[in-house]
C-alpha positions in Angstrom: 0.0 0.0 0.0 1.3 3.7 -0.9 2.7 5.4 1.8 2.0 9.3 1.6 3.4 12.3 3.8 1.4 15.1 3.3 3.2 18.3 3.9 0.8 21.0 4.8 -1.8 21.2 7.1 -3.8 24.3 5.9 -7.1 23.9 4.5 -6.0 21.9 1.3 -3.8 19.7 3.5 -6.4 19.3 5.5 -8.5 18.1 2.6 -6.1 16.1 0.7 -5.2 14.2 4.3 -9.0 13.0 5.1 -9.0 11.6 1.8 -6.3 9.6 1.5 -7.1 8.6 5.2 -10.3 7.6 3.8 -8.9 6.1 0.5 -8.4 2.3 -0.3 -5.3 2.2 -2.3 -2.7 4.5 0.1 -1.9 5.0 3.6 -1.4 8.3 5.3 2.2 8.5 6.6 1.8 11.4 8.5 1.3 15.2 8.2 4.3 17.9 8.3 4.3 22.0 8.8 5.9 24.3 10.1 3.1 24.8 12.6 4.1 21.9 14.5 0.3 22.4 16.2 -1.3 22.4 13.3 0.3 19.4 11.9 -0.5 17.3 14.9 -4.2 18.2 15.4 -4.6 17.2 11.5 -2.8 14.0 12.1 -4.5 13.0 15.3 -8.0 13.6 13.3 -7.0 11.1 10.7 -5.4 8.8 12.7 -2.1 9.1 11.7 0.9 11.1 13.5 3.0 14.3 13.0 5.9 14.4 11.0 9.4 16.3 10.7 9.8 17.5 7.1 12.6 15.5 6.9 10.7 12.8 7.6 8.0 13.7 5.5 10.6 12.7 2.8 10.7 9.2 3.7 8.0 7.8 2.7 6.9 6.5 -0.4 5.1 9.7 -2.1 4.7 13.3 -0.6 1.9 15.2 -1.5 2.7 19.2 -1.5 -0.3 21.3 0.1 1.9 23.8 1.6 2.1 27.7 1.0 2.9 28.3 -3.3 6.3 29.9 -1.7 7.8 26.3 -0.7 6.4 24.6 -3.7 8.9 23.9 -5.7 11.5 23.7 -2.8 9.6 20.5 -1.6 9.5 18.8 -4.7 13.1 19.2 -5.6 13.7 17.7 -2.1 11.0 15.1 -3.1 12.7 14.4 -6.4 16.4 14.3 -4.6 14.9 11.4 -2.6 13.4 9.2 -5.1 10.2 9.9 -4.1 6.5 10.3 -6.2 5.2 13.8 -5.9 1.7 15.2 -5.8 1.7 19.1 -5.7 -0.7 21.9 -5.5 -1.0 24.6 -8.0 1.3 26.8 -8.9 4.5 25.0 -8.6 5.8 28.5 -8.4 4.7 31.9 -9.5 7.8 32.0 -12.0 7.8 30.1 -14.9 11.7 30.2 -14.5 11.8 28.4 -11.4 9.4 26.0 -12.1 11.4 24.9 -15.4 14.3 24.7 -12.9 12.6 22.9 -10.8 10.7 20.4 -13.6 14.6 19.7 -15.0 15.1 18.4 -11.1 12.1 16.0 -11.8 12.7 14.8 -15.3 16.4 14.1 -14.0 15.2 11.8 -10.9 12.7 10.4 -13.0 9.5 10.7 -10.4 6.3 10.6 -11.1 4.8 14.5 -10.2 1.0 15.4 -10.6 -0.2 19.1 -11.0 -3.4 19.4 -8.5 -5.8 21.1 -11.2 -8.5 18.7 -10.2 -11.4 20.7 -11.8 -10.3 17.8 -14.5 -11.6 15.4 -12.3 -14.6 16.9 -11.3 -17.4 14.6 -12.3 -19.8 16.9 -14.4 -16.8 18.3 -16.0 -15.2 14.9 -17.3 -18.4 13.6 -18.4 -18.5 16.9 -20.8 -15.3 16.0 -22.0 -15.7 12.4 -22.7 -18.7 13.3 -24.5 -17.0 15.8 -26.2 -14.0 13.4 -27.1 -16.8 10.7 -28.4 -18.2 13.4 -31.2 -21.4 14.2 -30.3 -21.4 17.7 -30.6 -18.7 17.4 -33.6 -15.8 19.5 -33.9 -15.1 22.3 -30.6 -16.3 25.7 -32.0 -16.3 28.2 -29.0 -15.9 27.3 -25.5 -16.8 29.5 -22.4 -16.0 28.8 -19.4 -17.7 30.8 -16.0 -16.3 31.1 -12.6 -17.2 33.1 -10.4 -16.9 33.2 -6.0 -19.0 34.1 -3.6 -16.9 36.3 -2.1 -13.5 38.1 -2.3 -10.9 36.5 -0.4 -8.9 38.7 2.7 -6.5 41.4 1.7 -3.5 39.8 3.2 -4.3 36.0 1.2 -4.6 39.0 -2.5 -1.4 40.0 -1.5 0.4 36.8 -1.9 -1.2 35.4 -4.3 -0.2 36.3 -7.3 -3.0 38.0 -8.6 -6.2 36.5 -10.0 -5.0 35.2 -13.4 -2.4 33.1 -11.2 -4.4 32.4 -8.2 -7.9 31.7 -9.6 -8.4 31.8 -13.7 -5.1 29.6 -13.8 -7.4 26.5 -13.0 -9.6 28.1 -15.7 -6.8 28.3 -18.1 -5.6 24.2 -17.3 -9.5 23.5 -18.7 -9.2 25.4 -21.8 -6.1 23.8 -22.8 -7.7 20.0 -21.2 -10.8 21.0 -23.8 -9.7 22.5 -26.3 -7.0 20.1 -27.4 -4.9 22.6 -29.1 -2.6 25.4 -27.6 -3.8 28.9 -27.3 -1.7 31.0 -29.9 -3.8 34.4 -28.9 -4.5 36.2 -25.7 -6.7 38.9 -24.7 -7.6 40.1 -21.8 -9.6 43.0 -20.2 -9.8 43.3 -16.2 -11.2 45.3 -13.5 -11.4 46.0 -9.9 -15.0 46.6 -8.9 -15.8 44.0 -5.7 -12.9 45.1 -3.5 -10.8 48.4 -3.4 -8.5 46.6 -1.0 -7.7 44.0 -3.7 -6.9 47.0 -6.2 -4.5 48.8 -3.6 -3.1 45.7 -3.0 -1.7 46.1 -6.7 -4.7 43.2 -8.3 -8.4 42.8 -10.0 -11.3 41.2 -9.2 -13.4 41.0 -11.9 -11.3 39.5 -15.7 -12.2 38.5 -18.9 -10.3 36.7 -21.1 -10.4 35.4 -24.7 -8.4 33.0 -26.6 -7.7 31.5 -30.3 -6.3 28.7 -31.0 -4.3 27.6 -34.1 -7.1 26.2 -36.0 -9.8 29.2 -35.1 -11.0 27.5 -32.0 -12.4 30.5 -29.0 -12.7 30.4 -25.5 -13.8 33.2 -23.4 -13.7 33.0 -19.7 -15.0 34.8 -16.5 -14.2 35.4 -13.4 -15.1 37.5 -10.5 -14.2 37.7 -7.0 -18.4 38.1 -6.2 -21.2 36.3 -7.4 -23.9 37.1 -5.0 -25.8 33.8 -5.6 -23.3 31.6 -4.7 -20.7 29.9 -6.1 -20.4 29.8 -10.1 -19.2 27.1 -11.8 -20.0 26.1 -15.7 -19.3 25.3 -18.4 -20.6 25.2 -22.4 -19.1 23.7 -25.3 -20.5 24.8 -28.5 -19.6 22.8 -31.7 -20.8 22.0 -35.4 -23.4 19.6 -34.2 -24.8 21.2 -31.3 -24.1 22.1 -27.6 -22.8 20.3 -24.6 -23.1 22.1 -21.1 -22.3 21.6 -17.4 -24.4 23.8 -14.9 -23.8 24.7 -11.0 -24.5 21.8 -8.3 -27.1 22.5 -5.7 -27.8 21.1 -2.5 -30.4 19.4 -4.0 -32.4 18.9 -7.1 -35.6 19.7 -5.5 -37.6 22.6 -7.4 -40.2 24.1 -6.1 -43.2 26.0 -9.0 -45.7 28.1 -7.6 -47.2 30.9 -9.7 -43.8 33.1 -8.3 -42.2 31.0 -10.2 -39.4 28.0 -10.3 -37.3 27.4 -7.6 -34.2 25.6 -6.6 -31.9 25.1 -3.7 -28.6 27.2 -3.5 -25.5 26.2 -5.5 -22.9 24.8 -3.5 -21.3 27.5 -1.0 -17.5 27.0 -2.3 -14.9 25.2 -3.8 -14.7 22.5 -0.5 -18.2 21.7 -1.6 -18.9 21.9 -5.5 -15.2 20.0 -5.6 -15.1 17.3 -3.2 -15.0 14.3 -5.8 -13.0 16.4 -8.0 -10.1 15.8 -5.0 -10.9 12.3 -4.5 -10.9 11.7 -8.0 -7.5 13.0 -8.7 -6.1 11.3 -5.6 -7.5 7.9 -6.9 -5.1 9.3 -10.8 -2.3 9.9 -9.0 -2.6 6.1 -7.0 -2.5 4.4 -10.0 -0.1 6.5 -11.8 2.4 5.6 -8.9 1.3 2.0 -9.1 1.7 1.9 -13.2 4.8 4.2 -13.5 3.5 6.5 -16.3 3.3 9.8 -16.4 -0.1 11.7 -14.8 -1.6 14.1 -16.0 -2.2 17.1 -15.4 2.1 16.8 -14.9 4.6 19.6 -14.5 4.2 20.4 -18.1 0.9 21.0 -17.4 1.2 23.6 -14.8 4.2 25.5 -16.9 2.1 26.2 -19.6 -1.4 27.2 -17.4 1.2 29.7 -15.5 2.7 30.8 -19.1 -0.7 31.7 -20.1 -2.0 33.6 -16.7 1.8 35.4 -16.9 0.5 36.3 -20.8 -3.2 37.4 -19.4 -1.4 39.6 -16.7 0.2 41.2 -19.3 -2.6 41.7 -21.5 -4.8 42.7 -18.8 -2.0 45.6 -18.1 -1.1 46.7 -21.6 -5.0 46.2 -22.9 -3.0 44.8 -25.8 -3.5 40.4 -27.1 -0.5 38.8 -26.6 0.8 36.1 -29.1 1.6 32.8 -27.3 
């Protein structure tokens, strides 16, 4: 059975430790942080013990849910050590140290997985196996939606990169994961109009961006920092033969009809909620790509080129100029 460490035990820790507590296929070694506390309260709660990150290192995979500054640190450690590597995204927020740190992989020859686990989610991979099977023919325009509930707290903008890095960068991995081709255009047009902390903090809330493929292929995506209905998640794929769409995930699919109207319950508050199997899911990839020693995917390629393209919509979004890719 897999042995993991999971170093980390903020709230993605916290997540990816229950499940693979909870998971058949791997064992939880322990949990490592700097917050020595922190780490052994998540530990105890999944039955498992607290860690030295040294000794995090020792067992057969380590998954990465620690701050985007120690990232790719703790997988070139991971790498040095022959170990299989799970990490959260970003690797880093420059593209020049993760392509150091992806030459560190390729040269221990370890498995590392790229957490962009929209991919996973199960609505979402249903639309793309359907897509992949033809029955909306070829991929015409593709727009993607998503938007929070809420802005998140000054001090969390001011380290994270900005929006296009932090938050449309899982929107930019399912472009590429749909689309099937490379973006060769950029454009972007973004605003600040949720939070003025999050615009003196030097960032936007509120971004649009559009881009062309090769072949002629369009995406636009959206995101906002607000969305005062709940958390906004979909999805439509429009093609030669017709339309394929995902929609938002509600409590439950009770509707009410009265003569006010039609009426549903709430979408899921946040991303803990709408993507629960979407973790478990991904978990489950990265067991069996340990267990089969191929490549996963998304891999460290995988999160180069979604950073490449939220470095290119920064740009954009600055300039108000498209960007060839």
């Amino acid at each position: 059975m897999l042995s993991i460490a999971v170093i980390g035990a903020g709230r993605i820790g916290q997540i990816h430790a229950r499940n693979i507590a909870a998971a058949a296929g791997a064992r939880l070694a322990g949990v490592a942080d700097v917050d020595t506390a922190a780490a052994a309260r998540l530990a105890r709660q999944c039955g498992a013990g607290a860690l030295s990150l040294d000794a995090a290192f020792a067992a057969d995979a380590v998954l990465i849910g620690s701050p985007t500054p120690t990232h790719a640190d703790y997988i070139e450690r991971a790498a040095a050590a022959g170990r299989a590597i799970f990490c959260e995204k970003p690797i880093d927020l420059s593209a020049d140290r993760v392509r150091t740190c992806l030459d560190a992989v390729r040269r221990a020859g370890v498995v590392l997985m790229v957490g962009f686990n929209r991919r996973f989610d199960p609505h979402f991979s249903a639309l793309k196996r359907r897509l992949d099977a033809g029955e909306i023919g070829s991929l015409e325009m593709l727009t993607i939606t998503s938007r929070d509930p809420a802005p998140p707290p000054p001090a969390y903008v001011a380290t994270s990169g900005g929006l296009f890095r932090d938050m449309m960068i899982h929107d930019l991995d399912m472009a590429r994961f749909l689309m099937g081709e490379e973006p060769t255009e950029l454009h972007a047009a973004a605003s600040c109009l949720v939070d003025q902390s999050i615009a003196a903090a030097g960032d936007v809330d509120t971004a649009v961006v559009t881009l062309r493929t090769a072949s002629g292929k369009l995406c636009q995506i959206s995101n906002s920092r607000r969305a005062s209905y709940g958390y906004d998640q979909r999805i439509e794929v429009h093609g030669a033969k017709g339309l394929l769409r995902a929609g938002n995930v509600t409590a439950t699919t009770v509707e009410l009809a009265t003569e006010a109207g039609f009426a549903t319950d709430p979408t899921l508050p946040f991303f803990l909620e709408r993507y629960a199997a979407a973790y478990r899911a991904e978990l489950d990839a990265f067991f069996a790509a340990v267990a089969s020693g191929r490549s996963p995917r998304p891999d460290g390629d995988d999160g180069l080129k979604a950073l490449l393209l939220a470095d290119a919509a920064t740009r954009s979004a600055t300039t108000g100029q498209a960007v060839r890719l």
